[in-house]
N, C-alpha and C positions, 0 to 999 in steps of 0.2 A: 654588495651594493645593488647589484643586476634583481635581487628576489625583491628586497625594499623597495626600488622604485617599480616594480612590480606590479606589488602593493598598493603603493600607493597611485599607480593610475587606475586601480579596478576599484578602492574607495572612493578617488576621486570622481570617477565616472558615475557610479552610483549616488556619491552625495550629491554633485552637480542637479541632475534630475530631481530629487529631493527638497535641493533651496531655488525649486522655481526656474531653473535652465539657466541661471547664473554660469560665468565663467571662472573657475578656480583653480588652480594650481597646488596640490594641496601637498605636502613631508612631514614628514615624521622623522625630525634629525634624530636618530639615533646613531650617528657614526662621526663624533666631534673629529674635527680638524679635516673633515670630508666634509662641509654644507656645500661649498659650491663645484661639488663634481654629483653631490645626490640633486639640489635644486637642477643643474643642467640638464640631469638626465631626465627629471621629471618636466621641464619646460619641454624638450625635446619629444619627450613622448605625448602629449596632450596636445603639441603643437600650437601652443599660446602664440601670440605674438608683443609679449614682452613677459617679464616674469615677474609674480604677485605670491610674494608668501605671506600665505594668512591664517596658516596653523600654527599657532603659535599658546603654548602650554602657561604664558605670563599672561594673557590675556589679548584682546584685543588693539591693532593702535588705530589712533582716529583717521575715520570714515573708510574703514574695513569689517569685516564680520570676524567674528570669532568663531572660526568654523571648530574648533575642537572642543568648546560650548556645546555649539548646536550637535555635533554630532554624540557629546553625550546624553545629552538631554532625547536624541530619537532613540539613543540605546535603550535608554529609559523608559520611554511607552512600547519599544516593541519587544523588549525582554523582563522587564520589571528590575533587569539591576541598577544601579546604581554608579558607575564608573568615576574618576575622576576625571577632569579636564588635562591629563596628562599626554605627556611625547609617548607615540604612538599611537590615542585612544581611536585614532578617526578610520588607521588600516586593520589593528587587533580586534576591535569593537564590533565592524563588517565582518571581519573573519568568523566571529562567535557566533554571530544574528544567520552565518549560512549565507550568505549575497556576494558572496568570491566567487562562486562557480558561474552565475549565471550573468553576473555582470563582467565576467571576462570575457565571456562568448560576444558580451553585445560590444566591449571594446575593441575585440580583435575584429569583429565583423566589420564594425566604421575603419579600421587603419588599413585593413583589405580592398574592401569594394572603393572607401573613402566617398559615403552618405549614411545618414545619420542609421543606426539600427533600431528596429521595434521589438518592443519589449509589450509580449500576449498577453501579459495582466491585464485582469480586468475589463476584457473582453466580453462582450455579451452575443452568444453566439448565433441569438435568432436575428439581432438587427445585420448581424456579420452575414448570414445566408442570404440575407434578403437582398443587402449592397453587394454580394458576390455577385446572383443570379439575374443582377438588372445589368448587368455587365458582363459577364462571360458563365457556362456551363459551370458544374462541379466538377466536371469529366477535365474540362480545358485548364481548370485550377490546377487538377493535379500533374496534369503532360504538362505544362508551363510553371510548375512549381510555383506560385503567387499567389496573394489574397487582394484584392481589396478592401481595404479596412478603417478608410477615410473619405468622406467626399464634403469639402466646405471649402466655401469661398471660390469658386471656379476651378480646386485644385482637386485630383483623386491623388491619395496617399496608397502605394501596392507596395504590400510587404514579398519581396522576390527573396527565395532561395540562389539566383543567381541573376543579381541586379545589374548584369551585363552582357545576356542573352538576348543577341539581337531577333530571335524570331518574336520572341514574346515581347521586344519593346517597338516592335514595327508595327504590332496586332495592338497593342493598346494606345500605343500614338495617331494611330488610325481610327478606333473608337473614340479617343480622344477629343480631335480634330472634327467629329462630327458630332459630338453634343458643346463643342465649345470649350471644354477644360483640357488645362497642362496636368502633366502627368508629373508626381512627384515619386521618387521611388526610395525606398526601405529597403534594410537589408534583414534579412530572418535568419535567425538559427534553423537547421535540418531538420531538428529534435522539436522546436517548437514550431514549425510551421505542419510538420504531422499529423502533431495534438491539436491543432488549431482547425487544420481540415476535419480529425476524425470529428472533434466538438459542434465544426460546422455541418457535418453531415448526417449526425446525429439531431440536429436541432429542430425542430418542428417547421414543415414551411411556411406559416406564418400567411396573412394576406392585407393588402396595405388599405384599409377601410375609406384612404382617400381616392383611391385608384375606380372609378367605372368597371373597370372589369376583375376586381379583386372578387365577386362572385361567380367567377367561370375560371378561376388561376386554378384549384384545385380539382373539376371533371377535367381541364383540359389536361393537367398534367396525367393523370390516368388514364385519361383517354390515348394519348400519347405513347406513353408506355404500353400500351396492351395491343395498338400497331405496330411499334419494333417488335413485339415478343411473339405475336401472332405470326409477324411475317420471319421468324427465323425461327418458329415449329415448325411451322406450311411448309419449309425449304423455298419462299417465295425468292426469287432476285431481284423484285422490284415492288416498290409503292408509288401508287399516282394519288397524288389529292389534287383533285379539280374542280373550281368552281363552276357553275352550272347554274342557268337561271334558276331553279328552283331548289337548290342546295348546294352543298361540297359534298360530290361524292369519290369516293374510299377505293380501289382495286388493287389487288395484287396483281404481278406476273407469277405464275407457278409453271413448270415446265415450256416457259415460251409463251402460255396464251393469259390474257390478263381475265381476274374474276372480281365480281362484285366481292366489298368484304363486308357489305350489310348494307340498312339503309344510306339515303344520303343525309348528312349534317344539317344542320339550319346554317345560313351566312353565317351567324354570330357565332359561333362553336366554330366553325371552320375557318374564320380569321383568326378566330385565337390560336387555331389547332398551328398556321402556316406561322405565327410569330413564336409558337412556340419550338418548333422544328429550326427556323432560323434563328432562334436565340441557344438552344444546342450545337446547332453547326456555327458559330461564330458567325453570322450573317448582321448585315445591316439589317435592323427591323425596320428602321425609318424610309429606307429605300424602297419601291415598290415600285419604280419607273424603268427599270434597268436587272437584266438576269442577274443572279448570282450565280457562286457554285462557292461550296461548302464539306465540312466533313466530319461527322461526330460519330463517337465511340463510346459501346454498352457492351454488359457484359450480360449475357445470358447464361443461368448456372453456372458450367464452367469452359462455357467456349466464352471465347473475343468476336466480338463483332465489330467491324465498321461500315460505316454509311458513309458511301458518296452524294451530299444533296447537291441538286440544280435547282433553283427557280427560275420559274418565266413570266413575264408580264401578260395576263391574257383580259379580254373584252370585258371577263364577269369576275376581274379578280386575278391572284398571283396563283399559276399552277407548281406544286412542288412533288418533281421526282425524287424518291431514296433509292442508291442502285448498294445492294447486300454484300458485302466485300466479306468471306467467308473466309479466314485467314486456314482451317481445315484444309479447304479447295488446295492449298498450298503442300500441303504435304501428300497427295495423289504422286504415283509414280506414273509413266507412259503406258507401263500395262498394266494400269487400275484405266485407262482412258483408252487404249486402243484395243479392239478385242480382236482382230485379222492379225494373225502371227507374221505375216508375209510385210503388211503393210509397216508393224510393229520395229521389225526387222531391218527395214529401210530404213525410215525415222534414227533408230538408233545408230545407223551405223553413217548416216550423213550429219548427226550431229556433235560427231568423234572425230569428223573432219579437222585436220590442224588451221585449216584456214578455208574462207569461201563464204556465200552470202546463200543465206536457207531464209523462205523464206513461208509463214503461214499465212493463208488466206482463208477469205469469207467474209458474210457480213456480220454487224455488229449482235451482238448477244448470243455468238454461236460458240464462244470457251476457244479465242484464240489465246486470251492471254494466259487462260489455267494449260495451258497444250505448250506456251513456252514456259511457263515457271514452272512446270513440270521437266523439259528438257535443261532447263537449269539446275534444277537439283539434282539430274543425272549424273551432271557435270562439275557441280559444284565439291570440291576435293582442295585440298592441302595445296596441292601443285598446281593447280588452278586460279590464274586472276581472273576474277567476272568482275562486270559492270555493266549496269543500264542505265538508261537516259529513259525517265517514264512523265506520263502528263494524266491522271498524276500516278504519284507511288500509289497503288493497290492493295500492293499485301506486302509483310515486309520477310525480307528470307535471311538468315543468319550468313554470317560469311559471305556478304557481297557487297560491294558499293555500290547503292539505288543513290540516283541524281534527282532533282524532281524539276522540272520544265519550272520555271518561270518568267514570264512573257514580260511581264510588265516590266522586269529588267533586261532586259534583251538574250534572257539567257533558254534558246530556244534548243528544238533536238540536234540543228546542227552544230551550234556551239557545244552544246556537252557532247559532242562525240568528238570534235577535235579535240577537245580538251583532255579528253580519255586516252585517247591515243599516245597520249605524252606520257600515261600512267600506268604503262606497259601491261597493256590486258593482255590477255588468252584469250576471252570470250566476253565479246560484245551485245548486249537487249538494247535494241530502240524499239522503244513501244509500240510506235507506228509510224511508216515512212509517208506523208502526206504529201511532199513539196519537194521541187527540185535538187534542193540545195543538202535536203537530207539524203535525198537516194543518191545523187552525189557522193558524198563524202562516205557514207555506208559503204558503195562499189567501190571506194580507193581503199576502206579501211579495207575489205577483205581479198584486196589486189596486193597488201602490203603484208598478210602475214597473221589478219586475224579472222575468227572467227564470227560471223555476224546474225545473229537473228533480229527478224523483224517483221511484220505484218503489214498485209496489204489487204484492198478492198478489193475482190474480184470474186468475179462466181464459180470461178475452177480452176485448178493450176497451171493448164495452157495461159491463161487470160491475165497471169501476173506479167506475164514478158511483154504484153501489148502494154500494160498498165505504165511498166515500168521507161520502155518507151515513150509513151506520154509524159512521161514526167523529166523528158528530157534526156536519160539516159544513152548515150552511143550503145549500137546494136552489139560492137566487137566487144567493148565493155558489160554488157548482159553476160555474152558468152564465156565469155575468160573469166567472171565472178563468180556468178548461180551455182552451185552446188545441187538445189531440189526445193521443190514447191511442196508445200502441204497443203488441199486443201479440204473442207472441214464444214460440217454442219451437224444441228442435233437435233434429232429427230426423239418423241415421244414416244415413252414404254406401253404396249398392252398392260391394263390390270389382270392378273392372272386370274383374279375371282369376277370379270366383268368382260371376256373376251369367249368367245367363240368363233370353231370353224365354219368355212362357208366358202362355196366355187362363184366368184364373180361370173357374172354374164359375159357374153366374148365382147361384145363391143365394146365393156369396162378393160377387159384387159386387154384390147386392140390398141389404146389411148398408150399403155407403156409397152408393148409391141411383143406383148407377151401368147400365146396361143391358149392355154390350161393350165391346171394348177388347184389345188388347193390352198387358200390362203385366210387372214383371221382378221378378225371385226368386233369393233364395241357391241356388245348385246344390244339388242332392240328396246328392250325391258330390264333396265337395271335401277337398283334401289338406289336413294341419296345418301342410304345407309350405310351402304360397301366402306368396311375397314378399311380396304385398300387405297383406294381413291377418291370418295367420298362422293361416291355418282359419277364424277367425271369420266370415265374410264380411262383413264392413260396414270401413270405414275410416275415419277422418274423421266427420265434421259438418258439415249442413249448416242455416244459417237459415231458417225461414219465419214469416212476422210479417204483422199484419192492422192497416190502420193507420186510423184513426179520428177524422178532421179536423172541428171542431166548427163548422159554417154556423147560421145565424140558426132553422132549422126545428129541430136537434136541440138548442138553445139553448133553445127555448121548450118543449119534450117536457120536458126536464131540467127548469125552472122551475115545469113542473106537476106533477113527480114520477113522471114515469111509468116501467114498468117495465124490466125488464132488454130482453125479451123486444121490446118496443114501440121502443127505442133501437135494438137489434140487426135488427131489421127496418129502421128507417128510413135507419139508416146503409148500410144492403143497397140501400137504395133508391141511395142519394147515392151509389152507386159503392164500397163499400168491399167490400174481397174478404175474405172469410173463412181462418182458419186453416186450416181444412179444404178449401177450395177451391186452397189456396197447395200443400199436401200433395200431392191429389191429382193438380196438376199436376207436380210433381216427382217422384210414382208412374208417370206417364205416359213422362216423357221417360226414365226411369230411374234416377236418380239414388239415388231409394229403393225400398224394397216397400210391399205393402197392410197387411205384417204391421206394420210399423213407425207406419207410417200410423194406423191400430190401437190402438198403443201409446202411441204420444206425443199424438195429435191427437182421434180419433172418443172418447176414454173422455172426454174434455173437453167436447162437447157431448150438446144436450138430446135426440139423436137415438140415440145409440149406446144399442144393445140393446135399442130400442123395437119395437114392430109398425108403426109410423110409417114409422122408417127402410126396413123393408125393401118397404112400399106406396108410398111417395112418396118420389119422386128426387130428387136435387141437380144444381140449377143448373150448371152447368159453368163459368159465368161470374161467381158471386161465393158458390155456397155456400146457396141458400137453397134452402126444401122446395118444389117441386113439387107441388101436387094433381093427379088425372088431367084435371082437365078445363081446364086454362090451356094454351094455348097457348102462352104465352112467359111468362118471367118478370117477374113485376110489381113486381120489387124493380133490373133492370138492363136489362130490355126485352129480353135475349136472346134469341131464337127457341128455343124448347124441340126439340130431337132426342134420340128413343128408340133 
């Protein structure tokens, strides 16, 4: 009985559709002195609400359909036989015609999800790209499994592979709510919602000839493209498009400094350019009064790329940053990033620590966060629980629990770290500790037994401890937590086909309190030719980091509250080499110039552009001042040479 009524709700479901979305109950009594255990079963499954048998092999009775008629007579035009109006015809008859397999899927889809299933027939796939693309990415179809495939009457009909994923019904009830329409949802087979993307992606893009700007849909869309693809040759980290009275113009960041990437835009190109970026990140287009932030995903050859967008409202028009989330950058180990074996050495062995708070500093754009998901892959092992709390997720790493901050539900970094804590880590990532309540809960987690990373904003690794003070911290609580400071900048490679040696004049090197030397410089005269760098002279990046391991002396400085100044010395004493010392030695070998040095490093200390600097000299060997009359340094014992 169980295979027959089977049957019979997969013909039923199929012919229902067929006679106009009519409601039928349909049997096929083959099993006498059984009708009303197979009728039950079949009421049951179709879920009527009272029971109608109207397959009936004697004919029709009055003001019923004779549905095993009718489903002779469609055997008839879609196979050319001929059947009888007989018991059975209406489940054997679908069985022949092939409509069992796919009208099962779309039954068991409605009795699962329980909303009606879509059935891809006869789908046309350019009007289908077009209603996708005025509503979300193709990229966002696929990471959301959904289509679009209806929009009438105030309603959008979206066929969902899982029509009960609340990220994707939060993201469409939100688009929703802001053109005015209720969301109707579908359920799709796996199998056809595949073919359905690959047919939609396949499909020409088409331009809507009532639309004003249906003659700039397609430069802009290559236009578009050829910015992502540029700036993830270039190795760029970032795109700015900014409006300008007299265009939008185009810049990347490549190693730190932003460059033209050609002329600027006209207005009109460059509105479309920013609606076109915010209709790939899932952005409101309609909105232009208020920032966004966004995030869309391309694949180049065969790496993954993501884009974090921001926009801003600005005087001449909406400015939109893209920041390069390089998921690669992810797989660097600590010694592909730190090149001092010493300093190398430390890192590693502070963040083996079974419990304590480590912490990396610097400012923004200087690869704090590749410097911890690199220590997390270190870490990351079988025995191992990790978990971060991140704003947002960046990159995503295998074998970890990433959290992702959101605000708008109250679920900020210090809820997801209590929340963590319940969930028995090892090894805790908070993105970055901004706000009291975070560094709070941070210093108790790693008071109780776990391991904590996390970043702060300071210019050296003395300067975390004031920091963290600030932010409300108890002094005893620093002490008792801190494990080691990292802190960290990146400085620009010489091109090796665009550099040359050259002895600075003394009162250039008096500025970093240096006496002689030989050291290296972008040529005078270099081509816009150069392979290497393409005129600029620099290529690449490289790290330099001061690393700041907390012993029982700088333990008790911290406890008494002492100052930045007094930390940074004593840790000078205990060996630790300064950012500035890390620099100059990479000015040395060549690597970099003094200019850069300069830029990234000396504006950072209490030396640059003093009368200090250019009276008393630096250490060679960890970075500290010099007065005339030492003889060697009393922070590392080095013998002083002038």
């Amino acid at each position: 009985m169980g295979d027959l009524a089977h049957q019979a709700q997969v013909a039923a479901d199929q012919f229902v559709a067929q006679c106009g979305g009519r409601r039928f109950a349909v049997g096929a009594q083959q099993q006498p002195g059984r009708p009303g255990k197979f009728r039950g079963a079949c009421h049951k499954s179709l879920g009527l609400s009272r029971w109608s048998w109207t397959a009936s092999y004697r004919g029709a009775r009055p003001g019923r359909v004779d549905c095993a008629s009718r489903a002779a007579r469609f055997v008839r035009r879609r196979t050319g036989e001929k059947p009888a109006p007989s018991r059975g015809t209406l489940c054997l008859a679908f069985t022949r015609i092939g409509f069992m397999a796919s009208a099962q899927r779309l039954f068991e889809l409605k009795i699962r999800y329980g909303v009606a299933a879509f059935d891809p027939g006869g789908v046309d796939p350019v009007r289908l790209r077009r209603l996708v693309e005025s509503w979300l990415s193709i990229e966002s179809c696929a990471h959301y499994r959904l289509l679009p495939v209806r929009e009438e009457e105030g309603v959008l009909a979206v066929a969902m592979v899982d029509p009960e994923r609340l990220e994707a019904l939060d993201e469409l009830q939100r688009r929703g709510r802001l053109r005015g329409l209720a969301l109707r949802r579908l359920a799709i087979d796996a199998q056809d919602f595949a073919t359905l993307l690959a047919a939609c992606q396949a499909a020409p893009m088409g331009t809507d000839p009532e639309s004003a700007a249906g003659e700039l849909e397609a430069p802009v869309v290559r236009l578009s493209s050829q910015i992502l693809d540029r700036a993830v040759a270039e190795g760029a980290s970032d795109i700015h498009i900014e409006p300008q009275p007299a265009g939008v113009r185009v810049r990347l960041r490549r190693d730190g400094v932003l460059h033209e990437a050609g002329e600027p835009l006209s207005a009109e190109l460059g509105l479309a350019l920013v609606s076109r970026f915010k209709i790939l990140s899932e952005l409101d287009i309609a909105e232009r009064r208020l920032p966004q932030d966004g995030r869309l995903h391309r694949r180049v050859g065969e790496r993954a790329v993501d884009f974090r967008v921001s926009t801003l409202p600005g005087r001449f028009g909406e400015k939109v940053v893209l920041r390069l989330l390089d998921n690669a950058a992810t797989r660097l180990g600590l010694d592909q990033l730190i090149g001092e074996a010493g300093t190398l050495t430390a890192v590693r062995e502070l963040i083996r620590r079974p419990h304590g708070l480590f912490l990396v500093t610097g400012p923004t754009g200087c690869g704090k966060t590749t410097t911890l998901y690199a220590a997390l892959a270190e870490r990351n092992e079988p025995g191992v629980n990790i978990a971060t709390a991140e704003d947002p997720v960046e990159y995503t790493l295998a074998g970890i629990t990433q959290v992702q901050v959101i605000r708008e539900k109250g679920l900020d970094f210090a809820r997801i770290l209590r929340a963590l804590l319940r969930q028995d880590p090892d090894v805790v990532l908070v993105g970055e500790t901004r706000d009291r309540e975070t560094a709070q809960t941070a210093i108790e987690a790693a008071l109780t037994g776990h391991l904590v990373l996390t970043s702060l904003h300071t210019n050296d690794a003395a300067g975390a401890v004031a920091r963290l003070r600030e932010l409300g911290v108890a002094p005893y609580l620093i002490a008792s937590a801190l494990v080691g400071v990292l802190a960290q900048r990146l400085l620009r490679r010489l091109c090796g086909e665009c550099k040359e040696a050259y002895v600075p004049p003394p009162e250039r090197l008096a500025r970093f309190g240096l006496t002689g030397g030989t050291y290296f410089r972008v040529r005078g005269q270099r081509g816009a030719a150069c392979p290497g760098c393409g005129g600029v002279g620099y290529k690449g990046r490289v790290g330099v980091y001061e690393i700041m391991s907390l012993g029982e002396h700088l333990r008790q400085l911290i406890g008494r509250e002492a100052t930045t100044q007094t930390l940074r010395e004593a840790a000078a004493g205990g060996g630790m080499r300064s950012l500035l010392a890390g620099s100059l030695d990479l000015a040395r070998a060549g690597v970099t110039s003094l200019e850069e040095v300069e830029r990234v490093t000396l504006s950072d200390t209490d030396q640059a552009g003093s009368p200090a600097a250019a009276s008393h000299p630096i250490c060679r060997g960890c970075g500290g001042e010099l007065h005339s009359e030492w003889p060697a340094c009393p922070y590392c014992t080095l013998p002083r040479i002038d």
